[in-house]
C-alpha positions as MATLAB code, in Angstrom:
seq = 'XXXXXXXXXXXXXXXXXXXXXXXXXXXXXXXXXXXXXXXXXXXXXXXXXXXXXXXXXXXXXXXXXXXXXXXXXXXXXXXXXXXXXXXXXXXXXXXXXXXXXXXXXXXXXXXXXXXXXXXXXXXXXXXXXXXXXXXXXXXXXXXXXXXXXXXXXXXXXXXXXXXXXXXXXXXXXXXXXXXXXXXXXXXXXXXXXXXXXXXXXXXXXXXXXXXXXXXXXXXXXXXXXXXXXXXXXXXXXXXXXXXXXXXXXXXXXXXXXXXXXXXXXXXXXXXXXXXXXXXXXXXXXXXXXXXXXXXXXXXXXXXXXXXXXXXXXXXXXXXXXXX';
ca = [
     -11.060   26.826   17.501;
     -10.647   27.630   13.677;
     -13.822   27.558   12.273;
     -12.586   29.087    8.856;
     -13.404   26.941    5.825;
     -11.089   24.088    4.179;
      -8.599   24.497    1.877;
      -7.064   22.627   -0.932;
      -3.890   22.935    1.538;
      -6.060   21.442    3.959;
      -6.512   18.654    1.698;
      -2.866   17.788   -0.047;
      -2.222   17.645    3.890;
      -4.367   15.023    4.745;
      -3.191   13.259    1.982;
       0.122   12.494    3.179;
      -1.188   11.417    6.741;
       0.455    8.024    7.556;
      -1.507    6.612   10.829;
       1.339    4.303   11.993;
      -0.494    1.376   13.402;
       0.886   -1.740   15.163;
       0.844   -3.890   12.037;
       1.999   -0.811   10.231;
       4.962   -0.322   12.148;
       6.039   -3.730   12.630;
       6.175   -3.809    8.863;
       8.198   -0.924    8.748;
      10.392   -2.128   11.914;
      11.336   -5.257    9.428;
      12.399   -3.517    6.971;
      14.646   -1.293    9.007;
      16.139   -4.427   10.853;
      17.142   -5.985    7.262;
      17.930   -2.619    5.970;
      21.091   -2.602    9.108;
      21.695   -5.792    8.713;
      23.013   -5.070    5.652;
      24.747   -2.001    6.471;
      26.062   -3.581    9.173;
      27.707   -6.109    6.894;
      25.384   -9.393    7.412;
      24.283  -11.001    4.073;
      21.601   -9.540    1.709;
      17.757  -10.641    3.379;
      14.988  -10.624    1.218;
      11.403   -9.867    1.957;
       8.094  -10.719    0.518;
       5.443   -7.972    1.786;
       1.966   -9.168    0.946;
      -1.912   -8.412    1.221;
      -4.945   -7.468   -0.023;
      -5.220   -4.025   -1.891;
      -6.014   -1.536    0.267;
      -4.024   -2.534    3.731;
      -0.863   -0.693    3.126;
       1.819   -2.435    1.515;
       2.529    0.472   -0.969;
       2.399    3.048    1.851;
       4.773    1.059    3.927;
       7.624    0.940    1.391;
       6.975    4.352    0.103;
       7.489    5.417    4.183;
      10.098    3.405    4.121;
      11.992    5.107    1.204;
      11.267    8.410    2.461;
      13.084    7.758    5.315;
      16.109    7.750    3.311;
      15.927   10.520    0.326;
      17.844   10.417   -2.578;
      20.614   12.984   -2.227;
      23.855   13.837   -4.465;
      27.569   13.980   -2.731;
      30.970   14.588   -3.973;
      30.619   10.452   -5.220;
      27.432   11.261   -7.575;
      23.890   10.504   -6.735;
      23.121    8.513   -3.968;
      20.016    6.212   -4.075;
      19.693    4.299   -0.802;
      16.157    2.861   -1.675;
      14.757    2.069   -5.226;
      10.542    1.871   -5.145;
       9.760    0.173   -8.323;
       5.835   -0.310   -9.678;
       5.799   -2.985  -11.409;
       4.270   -2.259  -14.835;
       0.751   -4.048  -16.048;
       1.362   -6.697  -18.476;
       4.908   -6.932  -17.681;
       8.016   -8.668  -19.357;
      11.544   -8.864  -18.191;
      12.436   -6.193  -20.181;
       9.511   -3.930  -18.774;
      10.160   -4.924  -15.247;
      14.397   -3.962  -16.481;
      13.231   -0.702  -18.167;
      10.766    0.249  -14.786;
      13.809   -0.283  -12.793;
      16.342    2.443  -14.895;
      13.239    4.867  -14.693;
      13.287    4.949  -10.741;
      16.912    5.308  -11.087;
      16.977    8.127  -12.976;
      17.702    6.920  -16.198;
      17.296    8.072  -19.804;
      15.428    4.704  -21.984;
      16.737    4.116  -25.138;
      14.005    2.546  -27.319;
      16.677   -0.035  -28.301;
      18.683   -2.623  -26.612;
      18.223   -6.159  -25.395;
      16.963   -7.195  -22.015;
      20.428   -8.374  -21.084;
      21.956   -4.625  -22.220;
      19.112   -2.985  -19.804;
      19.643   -5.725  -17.566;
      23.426   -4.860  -17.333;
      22.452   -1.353  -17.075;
      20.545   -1.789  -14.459;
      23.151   -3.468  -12.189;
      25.675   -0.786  -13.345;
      23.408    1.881  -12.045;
      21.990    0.350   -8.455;
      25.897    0.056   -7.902;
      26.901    3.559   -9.294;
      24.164    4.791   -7.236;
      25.089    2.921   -4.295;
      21.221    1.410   -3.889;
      21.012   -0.616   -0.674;
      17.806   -1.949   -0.801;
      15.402   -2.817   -4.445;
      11.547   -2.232   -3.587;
       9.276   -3.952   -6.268;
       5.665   -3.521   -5.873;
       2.627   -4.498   -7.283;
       4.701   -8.131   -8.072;
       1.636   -9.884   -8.871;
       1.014   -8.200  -12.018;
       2.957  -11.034  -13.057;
       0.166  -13.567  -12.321;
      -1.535  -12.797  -15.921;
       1.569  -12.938  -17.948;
       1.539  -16.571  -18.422;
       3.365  -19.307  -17.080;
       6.644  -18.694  -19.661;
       6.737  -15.005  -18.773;
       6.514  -15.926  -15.035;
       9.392  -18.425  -15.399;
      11.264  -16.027  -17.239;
      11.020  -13.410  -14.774;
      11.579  -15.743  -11.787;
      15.269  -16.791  -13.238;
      15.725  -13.081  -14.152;
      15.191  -12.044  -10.731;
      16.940  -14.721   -8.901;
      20.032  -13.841  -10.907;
      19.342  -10.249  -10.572;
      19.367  -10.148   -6.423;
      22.235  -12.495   -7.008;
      24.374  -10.158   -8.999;
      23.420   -7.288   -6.903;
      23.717   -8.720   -3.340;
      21.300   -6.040   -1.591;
      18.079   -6.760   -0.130;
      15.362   -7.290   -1.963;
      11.544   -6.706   -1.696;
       8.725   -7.948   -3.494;
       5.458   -6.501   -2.806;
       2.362   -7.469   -3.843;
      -1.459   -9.596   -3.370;
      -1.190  -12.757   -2.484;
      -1.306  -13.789   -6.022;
       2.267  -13.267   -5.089;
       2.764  -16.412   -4.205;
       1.788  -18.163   -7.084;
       5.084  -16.868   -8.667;
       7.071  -17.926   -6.610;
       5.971  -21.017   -6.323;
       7.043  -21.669  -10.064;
      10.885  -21.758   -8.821;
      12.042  -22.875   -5.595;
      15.271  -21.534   -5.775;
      13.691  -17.882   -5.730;
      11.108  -19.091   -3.106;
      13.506  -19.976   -1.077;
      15.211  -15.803   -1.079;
      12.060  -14.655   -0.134;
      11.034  -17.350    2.874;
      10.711  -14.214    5.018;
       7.332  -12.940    5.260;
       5.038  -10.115    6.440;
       1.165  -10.055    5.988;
      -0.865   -7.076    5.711;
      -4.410   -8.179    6.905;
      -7.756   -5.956    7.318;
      -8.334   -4.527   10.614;
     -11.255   -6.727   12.178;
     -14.101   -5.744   14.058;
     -14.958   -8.998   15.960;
     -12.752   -8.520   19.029;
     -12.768   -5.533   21.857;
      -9.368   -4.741   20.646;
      -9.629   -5.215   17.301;
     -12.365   -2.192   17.551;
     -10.406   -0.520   20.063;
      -7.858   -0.104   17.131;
      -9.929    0.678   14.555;
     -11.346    3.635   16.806;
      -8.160    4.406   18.000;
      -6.623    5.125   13.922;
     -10.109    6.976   12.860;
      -9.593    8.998   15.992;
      -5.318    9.837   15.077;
      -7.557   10.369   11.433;
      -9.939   13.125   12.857;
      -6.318   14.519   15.128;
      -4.579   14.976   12.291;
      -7.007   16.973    9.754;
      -8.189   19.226   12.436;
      -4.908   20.468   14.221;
      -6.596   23.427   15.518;
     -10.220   22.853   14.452;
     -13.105   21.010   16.613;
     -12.743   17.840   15.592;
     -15.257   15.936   13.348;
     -16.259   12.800   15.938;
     -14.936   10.206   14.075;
     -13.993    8.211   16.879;
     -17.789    8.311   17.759;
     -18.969    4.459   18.158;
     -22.095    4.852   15.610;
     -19.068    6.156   13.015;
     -16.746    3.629   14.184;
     -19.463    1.193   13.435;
     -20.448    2.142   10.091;
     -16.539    3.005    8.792;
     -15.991   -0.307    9.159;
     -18.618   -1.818    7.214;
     -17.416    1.562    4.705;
     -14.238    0.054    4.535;
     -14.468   -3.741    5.813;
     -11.292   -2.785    8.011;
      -8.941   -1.741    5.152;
      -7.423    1.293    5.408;
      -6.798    2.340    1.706;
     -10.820    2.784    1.764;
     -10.693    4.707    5.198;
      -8.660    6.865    3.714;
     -11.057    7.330    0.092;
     -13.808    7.873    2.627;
     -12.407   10.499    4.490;
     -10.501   12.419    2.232;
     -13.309   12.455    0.092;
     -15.805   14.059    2.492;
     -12.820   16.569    2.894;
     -12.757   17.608   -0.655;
     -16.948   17.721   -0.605;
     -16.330   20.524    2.250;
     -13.776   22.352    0.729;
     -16.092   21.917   -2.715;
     -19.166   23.583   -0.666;
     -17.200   25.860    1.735;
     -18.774   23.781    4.160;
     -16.923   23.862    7.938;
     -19.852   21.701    9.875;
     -19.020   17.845   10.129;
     -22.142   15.851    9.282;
     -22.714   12.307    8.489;
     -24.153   13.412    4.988;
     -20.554   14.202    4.169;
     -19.410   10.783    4.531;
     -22.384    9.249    2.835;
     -21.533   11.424   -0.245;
     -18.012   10.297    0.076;
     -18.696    6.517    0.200;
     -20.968    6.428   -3.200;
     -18.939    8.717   -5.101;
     -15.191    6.350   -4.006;
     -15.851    4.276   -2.963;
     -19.555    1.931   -4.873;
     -21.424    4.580   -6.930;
     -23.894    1.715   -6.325;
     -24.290    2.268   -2.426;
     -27.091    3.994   -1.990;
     -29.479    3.951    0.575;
     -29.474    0.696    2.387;
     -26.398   -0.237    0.218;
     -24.390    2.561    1.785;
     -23.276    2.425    5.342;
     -23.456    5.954    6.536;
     -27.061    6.084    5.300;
     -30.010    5.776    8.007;
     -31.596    3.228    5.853;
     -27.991    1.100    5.967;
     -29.159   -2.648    6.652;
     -25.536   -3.286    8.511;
     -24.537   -6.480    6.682;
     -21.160   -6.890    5.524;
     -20.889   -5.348    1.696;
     -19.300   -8.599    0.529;
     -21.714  -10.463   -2.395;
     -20.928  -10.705   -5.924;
     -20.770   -7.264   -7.739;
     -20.037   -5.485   -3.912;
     -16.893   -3.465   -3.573;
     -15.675   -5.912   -0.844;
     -16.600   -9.464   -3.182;
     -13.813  -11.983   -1.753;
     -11.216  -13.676   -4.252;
     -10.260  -16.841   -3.864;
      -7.132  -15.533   -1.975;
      -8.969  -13.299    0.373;
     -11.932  -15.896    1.495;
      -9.459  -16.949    4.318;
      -9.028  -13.831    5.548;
     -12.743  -12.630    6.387;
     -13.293  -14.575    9.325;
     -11.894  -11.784   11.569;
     -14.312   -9.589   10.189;
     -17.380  -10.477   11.418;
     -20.881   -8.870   11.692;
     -21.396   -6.547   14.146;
];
């Protein structure tokens, strides 16, 4: 085995590790049956992707889209997916002006929302876009209620004019938009839910072992690998990460930079104790952190904790019990 220290190599690797998961690939198995669908000549479906931060929405469109690079042809650029962040604070004209800059375009500081609007549909058909991937939708939840209706019409009409399928990605504040017009509700009546991975059931834990173990695989391709998929760890990433895997992935990449910091090549349990307090809660120390000794194994879910429920997430803990 390669005992040699970590790299920064090492690291931008791991980085770009996608653990494809059942609820993972389903997600990206829906998109891909739309996607022909389409192709295939059926009408344009529309998708509403939603959960709470950290369970892989983003990941799954970005996937998605790399799936099918941008490329140029004897036609011009072609741009078979568009991923769109949706800007903080958005208008319609921000949301039209996000759009041109994932398709390439140079702004103008001028012009209407209608003239960027127009501009936009001219380019996702000169590019020959066949699917439109918003994300981070629910940024639209503290615009107020005219800026929501505004960019509910907007968007109906927009898919409309288009006719390619359409996802909006996003919490579940999501739905809170869309409630505000029916017509629009009624494009995106498909669903798929991105939950946390719970920790109450045998196979719930069996899965949650089973993606920290592809984790520890996938780092150490040639290396003795770190133990991850070691109950005790098991155990305690889960209460690290409360079963979502944006934070599984904070944890360990972060005790991968802290070894390639140090020059470090043992695995220890320090490592991901470090990692947890510094991105996770610079607040979890000791008992507050669950890869110390001194960790009191409760769930780190009480007012000020980096795993407080919203009011859209309270429904959603109960498969995350207390082990």
């Amino acid at each position: 085995m390669n005992n040699a220290p970590y790299s920064i190599t090492d690291l931008r690797k791991a980085e770009h590790i996608q653990v494809l998961h059942p609820a993972f690939a389903a997600a990206l198995d829906r998109l891909a049956d739309f996607h022909q669908l389409w192709l295939d000549g059926a009408a344009p479906r529309n998708l509403l992707l939603v959960g709470d931060s950290g369970t892989g929405k983003s990941s799954v469109l970005r996937t998605f889209a790399s799936r099918h690079p941008t490329r140029l042809t004897e036609e011009g650029q072609y741009l078979p997916i568009v991923y769109v962040r949706v800007p903080a604070n958005p208008t319609v004209r921000g949301l039209a002006e996000a759009i041109l800059i994932a398709l390439g375009a140079t702004l103008q500081m001028r012009g209407s929302a209608q003239e960027k609007t127009n501009q936009v549909v001219q380019l996702l058909k000169g590019c020959r876009t066949e699917m439109l991937f918003l994300d981070e939708f629910h940024h639209f939840v503290d615009s107020g209620r005219k800026t929501i209706e505004e960019v509910t019409e907007w968007l109906k009409i927009l898919i409309d004019t288009v006719a390619i399928p359409t996802v909006l990605s996003g919490l579940p504040e999501c739905e809170l938009i869309l409630r505000s017009n029916e017509q629009l509700r009624r494009r995106f009546a498909a669903r798929v839910t991105l939950s946390p991975i719970g920790f109450k059931e045998a196979r719930e834990k069996a899965l949650f072992r089973d993606i920290l173990h592809a984790w520890d695989t996938q780092i150490n391709q040639g290396r003795t690998l770190w133990g991850l998929a070691e109950w005790e760890r098991v155990r305690r990433m889960h209460y690290a990460s409360n079963g979502l895997l944006g934070y599984v992935s904070k944890v360990i990449l972060g005790a991968l930079e802290l070894m390639i910091r140090s020059g470090a090549t043992a695995f220890d349990d320090q490592l991901l104790e470090q990692s947890f307090s510094r991105y996770v809660w610079s607040q979890g120390l000791d008992e507050l952190n669950p890869f110390n000794p001194a960790f009191t194994f409760r769930r780190l879910n009480q007012a000020g904790e980096p795993f407080e429920p919203t009011r859209f997430t309270r429904k959603n803990t109960r498969s995350i019990a207390t082990v």
